[in-house]
Each structure stands twice: as structure tokens, then as C-alpha cells.
C-alpha positions in Angstrom: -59.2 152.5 76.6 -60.4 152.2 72.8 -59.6 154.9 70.3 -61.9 158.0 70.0 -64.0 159.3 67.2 -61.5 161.6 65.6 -58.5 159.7 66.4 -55.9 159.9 64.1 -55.1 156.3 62.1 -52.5 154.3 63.7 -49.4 153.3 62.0 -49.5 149.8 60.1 -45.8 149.1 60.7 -45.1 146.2 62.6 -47.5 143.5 60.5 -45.9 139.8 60.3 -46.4 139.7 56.9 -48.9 141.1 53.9 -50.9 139.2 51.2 -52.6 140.4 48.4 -50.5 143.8 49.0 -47.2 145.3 49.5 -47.0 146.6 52.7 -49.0 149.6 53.1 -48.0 153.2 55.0 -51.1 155.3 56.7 -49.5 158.2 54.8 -50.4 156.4 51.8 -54.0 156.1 52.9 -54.5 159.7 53.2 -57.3 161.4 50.5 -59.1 157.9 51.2 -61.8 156.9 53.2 -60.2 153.5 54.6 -62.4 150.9 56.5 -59.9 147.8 58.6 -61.7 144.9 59.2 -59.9 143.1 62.2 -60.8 139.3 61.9 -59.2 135.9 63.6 -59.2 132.3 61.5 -60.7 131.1 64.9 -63.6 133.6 65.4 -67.1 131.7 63.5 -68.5 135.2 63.7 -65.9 136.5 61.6 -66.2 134.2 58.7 -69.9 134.6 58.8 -69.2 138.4 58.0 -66.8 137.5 55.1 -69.0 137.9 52.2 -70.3 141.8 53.5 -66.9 142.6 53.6 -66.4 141.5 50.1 -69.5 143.1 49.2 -68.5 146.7 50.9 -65.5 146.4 49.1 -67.2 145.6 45.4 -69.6 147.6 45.8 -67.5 151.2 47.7 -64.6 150.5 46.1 -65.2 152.2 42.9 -66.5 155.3 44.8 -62.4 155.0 46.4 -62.9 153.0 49.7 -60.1 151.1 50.6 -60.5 148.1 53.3 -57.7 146.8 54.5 -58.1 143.2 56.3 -56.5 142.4 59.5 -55.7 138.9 60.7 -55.9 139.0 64.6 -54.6 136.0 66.5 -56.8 134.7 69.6 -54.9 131.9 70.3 -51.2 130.4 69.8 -53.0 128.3 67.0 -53.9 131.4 65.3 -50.0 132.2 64.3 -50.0 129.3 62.0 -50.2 130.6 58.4 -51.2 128.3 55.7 -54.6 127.9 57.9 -54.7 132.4 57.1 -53.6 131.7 53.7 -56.7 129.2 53.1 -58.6 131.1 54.7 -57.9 134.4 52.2 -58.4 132.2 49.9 -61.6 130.4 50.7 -63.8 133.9 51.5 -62.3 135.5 48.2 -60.5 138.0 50.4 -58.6 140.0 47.5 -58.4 143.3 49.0 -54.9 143.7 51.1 -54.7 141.8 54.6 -52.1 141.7 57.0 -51.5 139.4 58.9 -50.4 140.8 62.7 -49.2 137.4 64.5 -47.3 139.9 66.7 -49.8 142.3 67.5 -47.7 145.3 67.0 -51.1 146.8 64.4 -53.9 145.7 67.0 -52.1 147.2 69.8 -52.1 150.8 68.2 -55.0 150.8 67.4 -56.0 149.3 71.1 -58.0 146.9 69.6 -59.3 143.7 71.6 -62.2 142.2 69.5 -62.8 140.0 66.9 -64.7 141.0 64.8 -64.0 144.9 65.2 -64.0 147.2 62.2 -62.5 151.2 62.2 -63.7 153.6 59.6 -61.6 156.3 58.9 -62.6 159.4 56.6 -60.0 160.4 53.7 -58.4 162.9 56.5 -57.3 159.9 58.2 -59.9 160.4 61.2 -61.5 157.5 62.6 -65.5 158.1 62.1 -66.6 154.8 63.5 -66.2 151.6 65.6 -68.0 148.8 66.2 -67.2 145.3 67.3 -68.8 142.1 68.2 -71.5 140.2 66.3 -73.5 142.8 65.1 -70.8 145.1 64.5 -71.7 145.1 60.8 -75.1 146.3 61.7 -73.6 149.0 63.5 -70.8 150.4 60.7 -72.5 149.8 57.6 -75.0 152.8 58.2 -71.9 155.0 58.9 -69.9 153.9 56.2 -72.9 154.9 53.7 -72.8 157.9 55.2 -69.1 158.3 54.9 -69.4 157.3 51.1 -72.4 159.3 50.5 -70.5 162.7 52.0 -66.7 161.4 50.3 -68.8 161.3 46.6 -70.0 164.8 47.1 -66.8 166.1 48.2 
């Protein structure tokens, strides 16, 4: 079973390795509204999303929203690096991504999907899920939300 709307964020221990980033804690997170994008060099959908993720990030990221990319194997293929790497590189991925070849991230936060994204408030609450091919569709009106309540705040 998924997490639930008030969940609290899982830990982010446990990643094979970090780019863009140091390594970063949930505790460190906290005061921020955080959104994870959970995404596979495998999944077509996923790099069709790339460029709203980038522009969430340009465009919330002076207002304090952190996104924090996920790389989420599918297949044994997927564990490969330099294929990530290029792929980082090619979307213009500059916010922090880790790269979870063991699962140990996806797995707390019972994730399956690729694409999947979890916005959490600055409390550290999850707010929203979606996943699948319109799951952009489905968090971007709830992370305006989010931003619009986090600026009055």
C-alpha cells in the first residue's frame, strides 16, 4: 500500500550515489516545500516530462521549492550509470538527483511507478501523489496550491 496524504517524508539514506548534490538528509528538507520526481532512463513517459520538471523548478524555486530527482531502475539495464549521467545531462537536470540502483529510497517511500511524483509541504507532510502519464496533470494544480499557501505563510 502507497503512502497517505499526511505521511511523514521517508528517509533518503540508502541512494547509490548523488549528482548535482551532496547527499541530502529529510531533516534538512524541513521549513521547505519539497517535490521528488521519481523517473527511470527507460520510461519514454518520463523524458517527455523532463522539461516541466525543469520548469517547476525555475520557475518555484525562487518562492523555496526544492525538487529532488529520483532515478528508479525498471530493468537490470537501468543500473548502468553513464546512460543516468547522459541522461542528467541531456534534459538539463541541475537540481539534485539520486540515483537509487538499490531501491533502498523507492522502497520507503513504497513507490512502484515511473513516472510518480510526492509533494511534501515545508512540515515534511506529503500533500500529493500522482503517477502515471498524466501525473503531471494531476500534481501541478496542487503544487500551485502548495506554493500559493507556502508564499503567504
Amino acid at each position: 500500500m502507497g503512502m497517505r496524504i499526511g505521511t511523514e517524508m521517508p528517509s533518503l539514506e540508502g541512494g547509490s550515489e548523488w549528482r548535482n548534490s551532496e547527499a541530502i538528509s529529510t531533516q534538512s528538507l524541513k521549513g521547505t516545500p519539497t517535490l521528488f520526481h521519481f523517473w527511470s532512463v527507460s520510461c519514454h513517459t518520463c523524458s517527455e516530462l523532463m522539461p516541466r520538471v525543469n520548469e517547476w523548478r525555475d520557475n518555484y524555486g525562487s518562492e523555496n521549492l526544492r525538487v529532488i530527482g529520483i532515478h528508479m531502475p525498471r530493468y537490470e539495464s537501468d543500473t548502468q550509470l553513464e546512460p543516468v549521467y547522459q541522461s542528467i545531462e541531456k534534459y538539463g537536470l541541475t537540481h539534485p538527483q539520486v540515483i537509487d540502483n538499490l531501491h533502498r529510497i523507492t522502497d520507503a517511500f513504497t513507490n512502484e511507478f515511473v513516472p510518480a511524483f510526492y509533494l511534501f509541504d515545508g512540515e515534511g507532510k506529503l500533500k500529493s501523489f500522482a503517477a502515471g502519464e498524466k501525473a503531471a496533470n494531476f500534481i501541478q494544480p496542487a503544487l500551485e496550491r502548495l506554493m500559493a499557501a507556502a508564499s503567504k505563510a
